[in-house]
MMTF fields as JSON, N, C-alpha, C and O atoms, coordinates in Angstrom:
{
  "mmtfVersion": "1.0.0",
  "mmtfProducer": "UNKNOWN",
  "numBonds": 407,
  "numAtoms": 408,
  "numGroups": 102,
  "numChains": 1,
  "numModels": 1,
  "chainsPerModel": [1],
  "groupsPerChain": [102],
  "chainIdList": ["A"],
  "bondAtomList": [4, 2, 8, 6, 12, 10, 16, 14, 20, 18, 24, 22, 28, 26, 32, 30, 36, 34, 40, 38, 44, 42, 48, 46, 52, 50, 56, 54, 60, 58, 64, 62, 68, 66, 72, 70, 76, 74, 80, 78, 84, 82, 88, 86, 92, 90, 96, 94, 100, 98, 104, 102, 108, 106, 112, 110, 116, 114, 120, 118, 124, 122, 128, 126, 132, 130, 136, 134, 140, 138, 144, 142, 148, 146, 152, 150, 156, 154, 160, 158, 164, 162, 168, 166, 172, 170, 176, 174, 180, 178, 184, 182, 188, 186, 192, 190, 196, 194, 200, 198, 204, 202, 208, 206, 212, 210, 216, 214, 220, 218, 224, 222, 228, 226, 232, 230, 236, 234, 240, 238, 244, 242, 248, 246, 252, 250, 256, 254, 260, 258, 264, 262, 268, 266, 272, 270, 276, 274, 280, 278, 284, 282, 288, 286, 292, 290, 296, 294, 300, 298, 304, 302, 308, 306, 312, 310, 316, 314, 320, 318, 324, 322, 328, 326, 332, 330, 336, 334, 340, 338, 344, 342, 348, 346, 352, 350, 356, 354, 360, 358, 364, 362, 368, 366, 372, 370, 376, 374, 380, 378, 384, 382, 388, 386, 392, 390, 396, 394, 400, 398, 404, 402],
  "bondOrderList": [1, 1, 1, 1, 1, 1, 1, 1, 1, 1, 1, 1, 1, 1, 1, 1, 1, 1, 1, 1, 1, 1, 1, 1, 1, 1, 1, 1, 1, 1, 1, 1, 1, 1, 1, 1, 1, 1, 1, 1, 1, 1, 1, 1, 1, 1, 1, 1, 1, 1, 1, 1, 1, 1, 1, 1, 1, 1, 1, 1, 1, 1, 1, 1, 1, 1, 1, 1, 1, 1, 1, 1, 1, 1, 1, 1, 1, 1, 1, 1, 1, 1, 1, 1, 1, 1, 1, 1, 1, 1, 1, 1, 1, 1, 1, 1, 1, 1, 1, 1, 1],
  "groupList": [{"groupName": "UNK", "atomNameList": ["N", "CA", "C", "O"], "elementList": ["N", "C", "C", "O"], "formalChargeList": [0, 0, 0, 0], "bondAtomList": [1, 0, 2, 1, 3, 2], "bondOrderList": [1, 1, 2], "singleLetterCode": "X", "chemCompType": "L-PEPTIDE LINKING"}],
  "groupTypeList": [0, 0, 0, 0, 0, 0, 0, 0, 0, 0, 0, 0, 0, 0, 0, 0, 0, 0, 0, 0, 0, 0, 0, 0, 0, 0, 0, 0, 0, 0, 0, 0, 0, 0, 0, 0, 0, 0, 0, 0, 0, 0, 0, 0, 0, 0, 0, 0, 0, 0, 0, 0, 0, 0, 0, 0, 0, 0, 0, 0, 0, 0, 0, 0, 0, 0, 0, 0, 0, 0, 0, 0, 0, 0, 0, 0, 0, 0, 0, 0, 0, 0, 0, 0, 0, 0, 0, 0, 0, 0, 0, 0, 0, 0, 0, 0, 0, 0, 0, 0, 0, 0],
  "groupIdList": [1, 2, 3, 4, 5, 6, 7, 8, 9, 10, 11, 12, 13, 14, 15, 16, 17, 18, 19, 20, 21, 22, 23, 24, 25, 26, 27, 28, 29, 30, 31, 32, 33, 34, 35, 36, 37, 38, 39, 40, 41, 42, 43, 44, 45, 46, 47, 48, 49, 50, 51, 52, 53, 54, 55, 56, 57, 58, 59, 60, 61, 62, 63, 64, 65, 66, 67, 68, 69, 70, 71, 72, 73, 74, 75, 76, 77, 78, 79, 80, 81, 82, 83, 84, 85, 86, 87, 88, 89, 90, 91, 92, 93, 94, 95, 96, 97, 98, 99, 100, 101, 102],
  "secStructList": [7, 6, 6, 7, 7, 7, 7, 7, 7, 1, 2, 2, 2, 2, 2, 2, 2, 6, 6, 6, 1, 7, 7, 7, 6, 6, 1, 7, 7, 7, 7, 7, 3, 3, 3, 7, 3, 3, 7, 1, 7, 3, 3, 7, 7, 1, 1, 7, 7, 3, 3, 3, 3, 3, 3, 3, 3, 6, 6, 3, 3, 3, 3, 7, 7, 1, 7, 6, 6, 7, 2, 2, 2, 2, 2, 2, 7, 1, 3, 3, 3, 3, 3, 7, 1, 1, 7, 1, 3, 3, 7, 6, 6, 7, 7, 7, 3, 3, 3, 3, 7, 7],
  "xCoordList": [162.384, 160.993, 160.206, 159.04, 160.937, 160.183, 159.381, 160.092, 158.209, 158.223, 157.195, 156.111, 157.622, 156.605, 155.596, 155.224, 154.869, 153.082, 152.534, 152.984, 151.535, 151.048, 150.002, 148.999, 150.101, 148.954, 148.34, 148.993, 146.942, 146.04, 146.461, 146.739, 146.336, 146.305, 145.234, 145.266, 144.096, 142.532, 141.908, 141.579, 141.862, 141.502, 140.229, 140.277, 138.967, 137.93, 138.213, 137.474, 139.07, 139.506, 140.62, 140.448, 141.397, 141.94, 141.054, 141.175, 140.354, 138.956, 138.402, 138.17, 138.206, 137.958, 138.19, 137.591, 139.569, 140.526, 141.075, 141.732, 141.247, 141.762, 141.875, 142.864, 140.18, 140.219, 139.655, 139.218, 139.664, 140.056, 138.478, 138.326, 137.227, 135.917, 135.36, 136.15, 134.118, 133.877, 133.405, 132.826, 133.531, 132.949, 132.007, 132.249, 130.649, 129.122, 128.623, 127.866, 129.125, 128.44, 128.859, 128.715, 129.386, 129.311, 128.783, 128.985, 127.411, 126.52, 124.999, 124.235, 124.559, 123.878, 122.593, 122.277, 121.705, 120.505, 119.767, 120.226, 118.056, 117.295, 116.746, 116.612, 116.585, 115.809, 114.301, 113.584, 114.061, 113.015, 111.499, 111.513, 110.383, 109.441, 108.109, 107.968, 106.859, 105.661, 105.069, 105.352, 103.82, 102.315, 101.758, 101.305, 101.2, 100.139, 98.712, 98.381, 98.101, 96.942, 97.709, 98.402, 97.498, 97.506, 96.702, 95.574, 96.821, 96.292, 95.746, 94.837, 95.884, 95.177, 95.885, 96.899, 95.593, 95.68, 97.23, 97.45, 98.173, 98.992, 99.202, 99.049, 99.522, 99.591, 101.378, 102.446, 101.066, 102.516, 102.524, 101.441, 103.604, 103.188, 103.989, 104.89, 103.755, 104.035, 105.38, 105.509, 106.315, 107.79, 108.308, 109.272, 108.34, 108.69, 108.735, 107.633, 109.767, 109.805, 109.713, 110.605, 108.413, 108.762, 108.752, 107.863, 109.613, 109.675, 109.048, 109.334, 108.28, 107.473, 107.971, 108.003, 108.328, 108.535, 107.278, 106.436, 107.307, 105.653, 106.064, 107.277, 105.258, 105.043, 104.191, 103.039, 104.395, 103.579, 102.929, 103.731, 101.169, 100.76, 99.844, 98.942, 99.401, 98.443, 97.775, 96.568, 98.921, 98.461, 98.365, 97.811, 98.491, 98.025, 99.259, 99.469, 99.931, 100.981, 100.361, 99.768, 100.772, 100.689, 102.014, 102.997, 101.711, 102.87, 103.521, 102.935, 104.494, 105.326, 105.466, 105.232, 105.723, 105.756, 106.685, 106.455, 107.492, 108.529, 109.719, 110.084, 110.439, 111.313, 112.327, 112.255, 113.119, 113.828, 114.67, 114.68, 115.319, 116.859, 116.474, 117.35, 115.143, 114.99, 115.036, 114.31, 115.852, 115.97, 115.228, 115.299, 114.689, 113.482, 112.33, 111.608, 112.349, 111.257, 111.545, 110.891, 112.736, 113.649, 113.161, 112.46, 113.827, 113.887, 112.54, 112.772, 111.319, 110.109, 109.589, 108.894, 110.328, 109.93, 109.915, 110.544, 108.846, 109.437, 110.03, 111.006, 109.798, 110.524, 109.872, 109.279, 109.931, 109.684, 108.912, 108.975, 108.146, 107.351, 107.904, 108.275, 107.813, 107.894, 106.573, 105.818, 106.62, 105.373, 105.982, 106.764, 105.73, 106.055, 106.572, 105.891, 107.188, 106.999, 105.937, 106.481, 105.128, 104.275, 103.469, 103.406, 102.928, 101.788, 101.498, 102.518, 100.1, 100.168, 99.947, 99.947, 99.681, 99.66, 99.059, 98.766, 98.877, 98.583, 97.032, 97.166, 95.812, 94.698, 94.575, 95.349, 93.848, 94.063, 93.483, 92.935, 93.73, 93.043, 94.184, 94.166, 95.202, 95.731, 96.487, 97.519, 96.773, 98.21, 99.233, 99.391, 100.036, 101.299, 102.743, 102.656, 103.447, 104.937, 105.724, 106.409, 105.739, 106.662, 108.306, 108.36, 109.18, 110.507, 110.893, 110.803, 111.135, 111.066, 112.807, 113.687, 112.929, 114.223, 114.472, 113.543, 115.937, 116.352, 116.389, 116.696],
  "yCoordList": [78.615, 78.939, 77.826, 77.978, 76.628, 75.764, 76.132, 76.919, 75.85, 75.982, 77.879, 78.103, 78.484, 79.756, 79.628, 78.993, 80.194, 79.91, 80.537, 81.667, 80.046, 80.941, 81.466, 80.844, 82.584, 83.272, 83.838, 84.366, 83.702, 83.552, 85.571, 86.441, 85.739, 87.185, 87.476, 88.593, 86.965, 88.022, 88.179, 87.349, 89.414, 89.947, 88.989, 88.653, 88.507, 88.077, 86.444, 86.03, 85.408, 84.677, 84.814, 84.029, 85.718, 85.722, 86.195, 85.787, 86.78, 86.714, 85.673, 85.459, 85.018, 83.335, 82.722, 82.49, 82.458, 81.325, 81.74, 80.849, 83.222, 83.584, 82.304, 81.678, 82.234, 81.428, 80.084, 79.461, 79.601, 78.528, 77.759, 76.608, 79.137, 78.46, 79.413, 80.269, 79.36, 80.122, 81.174, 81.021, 82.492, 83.578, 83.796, 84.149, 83.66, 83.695, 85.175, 85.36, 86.475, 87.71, 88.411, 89.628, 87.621, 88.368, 88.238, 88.71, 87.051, 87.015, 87.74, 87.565, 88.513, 89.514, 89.16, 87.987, 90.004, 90.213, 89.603, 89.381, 89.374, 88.472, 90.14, 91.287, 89.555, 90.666, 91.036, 90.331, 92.356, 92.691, 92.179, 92.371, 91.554, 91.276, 91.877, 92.251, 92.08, 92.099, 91.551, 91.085, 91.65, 90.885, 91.294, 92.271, 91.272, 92.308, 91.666, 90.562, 92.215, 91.56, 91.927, 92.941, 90.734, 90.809, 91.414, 90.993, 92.789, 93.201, 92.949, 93.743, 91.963, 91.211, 90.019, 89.99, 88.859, 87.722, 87.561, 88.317, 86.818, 86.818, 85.431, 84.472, 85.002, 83.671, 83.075, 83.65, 81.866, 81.146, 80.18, 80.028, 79.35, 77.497, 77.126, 77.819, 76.135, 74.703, 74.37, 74.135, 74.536, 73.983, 75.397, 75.038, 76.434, 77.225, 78.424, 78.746, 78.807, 79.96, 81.233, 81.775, 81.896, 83.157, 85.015, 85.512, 85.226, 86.868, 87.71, 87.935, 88.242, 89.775, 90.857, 90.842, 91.71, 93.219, 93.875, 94.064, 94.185, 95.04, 96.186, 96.38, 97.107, 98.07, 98.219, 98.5, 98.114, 97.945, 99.335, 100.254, 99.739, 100.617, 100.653, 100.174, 100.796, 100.23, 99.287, 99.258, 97.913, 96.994, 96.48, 95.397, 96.539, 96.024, 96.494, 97.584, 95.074, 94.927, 94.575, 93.584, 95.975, 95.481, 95.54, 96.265, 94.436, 93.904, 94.899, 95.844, 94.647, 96.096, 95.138, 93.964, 95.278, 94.691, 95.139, 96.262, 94.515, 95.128, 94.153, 93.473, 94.399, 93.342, 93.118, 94.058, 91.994, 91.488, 92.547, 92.935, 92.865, 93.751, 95.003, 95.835, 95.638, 97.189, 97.587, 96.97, 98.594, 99.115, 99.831, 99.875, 100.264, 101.334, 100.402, 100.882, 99.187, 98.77, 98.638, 99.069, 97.914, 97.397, 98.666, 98.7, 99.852, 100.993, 101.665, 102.288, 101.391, 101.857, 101.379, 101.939, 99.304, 98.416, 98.987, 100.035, 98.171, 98.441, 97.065, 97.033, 95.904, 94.535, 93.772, 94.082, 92.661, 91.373, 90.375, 90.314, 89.55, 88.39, 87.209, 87.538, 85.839, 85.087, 83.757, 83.299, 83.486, 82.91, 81.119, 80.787, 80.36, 79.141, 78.129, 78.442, 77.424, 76.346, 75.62, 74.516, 75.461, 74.238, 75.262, 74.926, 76.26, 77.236, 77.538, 77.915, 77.626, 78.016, 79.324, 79.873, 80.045, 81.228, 81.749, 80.935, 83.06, 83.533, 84.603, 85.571, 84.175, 84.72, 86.126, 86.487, 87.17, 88.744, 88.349, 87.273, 89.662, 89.268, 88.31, 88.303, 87.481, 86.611, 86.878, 86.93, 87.177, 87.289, 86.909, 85.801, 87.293, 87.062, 87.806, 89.003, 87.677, 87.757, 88.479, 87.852, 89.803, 91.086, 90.805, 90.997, 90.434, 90.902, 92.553, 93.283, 92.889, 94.69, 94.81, 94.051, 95.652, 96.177, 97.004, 97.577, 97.172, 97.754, 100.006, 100.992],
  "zCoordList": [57.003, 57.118, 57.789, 58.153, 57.946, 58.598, 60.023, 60.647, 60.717, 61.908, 61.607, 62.145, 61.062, 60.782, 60.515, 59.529, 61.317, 61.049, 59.853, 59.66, 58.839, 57.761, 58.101, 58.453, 58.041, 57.865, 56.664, 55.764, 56.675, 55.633, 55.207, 56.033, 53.483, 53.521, 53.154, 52.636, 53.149, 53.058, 54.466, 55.314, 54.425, 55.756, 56.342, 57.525, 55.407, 55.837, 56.069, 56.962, 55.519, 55.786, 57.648, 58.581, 57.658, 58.948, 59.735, 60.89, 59.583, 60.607, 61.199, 62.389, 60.207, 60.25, 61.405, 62.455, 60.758, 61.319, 62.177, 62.714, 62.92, 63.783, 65.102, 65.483, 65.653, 66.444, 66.306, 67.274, 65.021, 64.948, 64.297, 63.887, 64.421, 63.984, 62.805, 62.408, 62.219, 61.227, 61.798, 62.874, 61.231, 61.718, 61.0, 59.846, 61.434, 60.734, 60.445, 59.492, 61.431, 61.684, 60.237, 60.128, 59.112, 57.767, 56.896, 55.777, 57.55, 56.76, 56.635, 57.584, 55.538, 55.374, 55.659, 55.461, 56.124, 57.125, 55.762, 54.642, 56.479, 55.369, 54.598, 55.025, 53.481, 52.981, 53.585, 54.295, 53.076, 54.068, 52.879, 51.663, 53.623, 53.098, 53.411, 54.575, 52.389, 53.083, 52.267, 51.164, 53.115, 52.337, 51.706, 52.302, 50.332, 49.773, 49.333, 49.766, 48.683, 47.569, 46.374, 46.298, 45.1, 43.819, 43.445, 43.7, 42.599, 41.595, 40.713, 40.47, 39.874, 38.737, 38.658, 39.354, 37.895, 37.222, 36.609, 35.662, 36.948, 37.115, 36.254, 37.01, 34.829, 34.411, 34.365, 34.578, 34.035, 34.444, 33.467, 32.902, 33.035, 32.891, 33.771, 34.244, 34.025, 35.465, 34.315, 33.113, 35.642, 35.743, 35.373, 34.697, 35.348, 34.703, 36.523, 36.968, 37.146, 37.603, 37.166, 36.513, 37.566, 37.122, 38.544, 39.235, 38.404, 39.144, 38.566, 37.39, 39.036, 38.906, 39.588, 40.819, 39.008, 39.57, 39.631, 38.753, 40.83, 41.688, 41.877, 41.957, 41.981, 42.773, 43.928, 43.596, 45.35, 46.437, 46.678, 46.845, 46.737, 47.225, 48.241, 47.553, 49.141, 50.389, 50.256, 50.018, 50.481, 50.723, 49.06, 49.251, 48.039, 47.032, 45.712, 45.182, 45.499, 44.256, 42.971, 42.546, 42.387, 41.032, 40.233, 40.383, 39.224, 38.485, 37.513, 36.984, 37.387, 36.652, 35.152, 35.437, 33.917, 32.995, 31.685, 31.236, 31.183, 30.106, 30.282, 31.241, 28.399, 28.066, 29.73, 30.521, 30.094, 30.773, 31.478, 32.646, 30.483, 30.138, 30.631, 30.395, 31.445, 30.865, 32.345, 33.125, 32.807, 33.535, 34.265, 35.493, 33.781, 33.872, 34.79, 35.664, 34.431, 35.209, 36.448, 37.398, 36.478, 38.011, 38.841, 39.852, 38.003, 38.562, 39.655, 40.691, 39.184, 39.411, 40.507, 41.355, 40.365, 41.434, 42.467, 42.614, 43.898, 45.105, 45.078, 45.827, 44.485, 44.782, 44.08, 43.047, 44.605, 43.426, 44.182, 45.41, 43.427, 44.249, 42.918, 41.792, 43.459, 42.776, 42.485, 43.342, 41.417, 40.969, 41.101, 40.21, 41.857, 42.076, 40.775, 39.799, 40.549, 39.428, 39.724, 39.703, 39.914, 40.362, 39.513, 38.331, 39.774, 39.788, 38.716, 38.139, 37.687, 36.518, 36.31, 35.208, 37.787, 37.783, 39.138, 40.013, 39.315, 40.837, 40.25, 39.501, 40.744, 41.118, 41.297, 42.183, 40.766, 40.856, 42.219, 42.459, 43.342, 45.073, 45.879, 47.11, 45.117, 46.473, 47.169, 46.5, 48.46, 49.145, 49.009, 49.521, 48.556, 47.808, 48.597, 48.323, 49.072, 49.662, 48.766, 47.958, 48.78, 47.761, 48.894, 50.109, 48.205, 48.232, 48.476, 47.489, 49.212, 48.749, 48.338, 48.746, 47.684, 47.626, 48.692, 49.262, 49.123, 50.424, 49.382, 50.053]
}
């Protein structure tokens, strides 16, 4: 067996290495985003990240609300915005960056 070349057996790895560099085109498109207004008053504490599940309707997200775990909310989302660590919270009225789900 000396002298036999190995070849890799995961298909996405011999993709790879075929020619010898990384193959980048399997990495997935950015998620799609828009802009909205906040709906209401949005609180936080500083150091603490927090995600909101929205619902986007012309132009204006409001926050979806319920235990962690619950499906039902995910479900309703159009996507998610995130509330900074720094931030003790986000202003009802501010422009805020919704994540949408695909």
């Amino acid at each position: 067996m000396s002298g036999t070349p190995r070849i890799p057996l995961q298909p996405v790895v011999t993709d790879a290495c075929h020619d010898g560099s990384v193959n980048t085109a399997e990495q997935p498109p950015p998620e799609p985003t828009t802009r909205a207004r906040l709906s209401r008053d949005l609180a936080s504490a500083t150091g603490r990240l927090d995600v909101v599940q929205v619902v986007v309707r012309d132009g204006v997200a409001e926050p979806l609300f319920g235990p962690s775990a619950l499906l039902s909310v995910l479900a309703r989302a159009d996507g998610y915005l995130v509330v900074p660590e720094a931030a003790t919270g986000l202003d009802g009225g501010t422009e805020v960056e919704v994540i949408l789900y695909r």
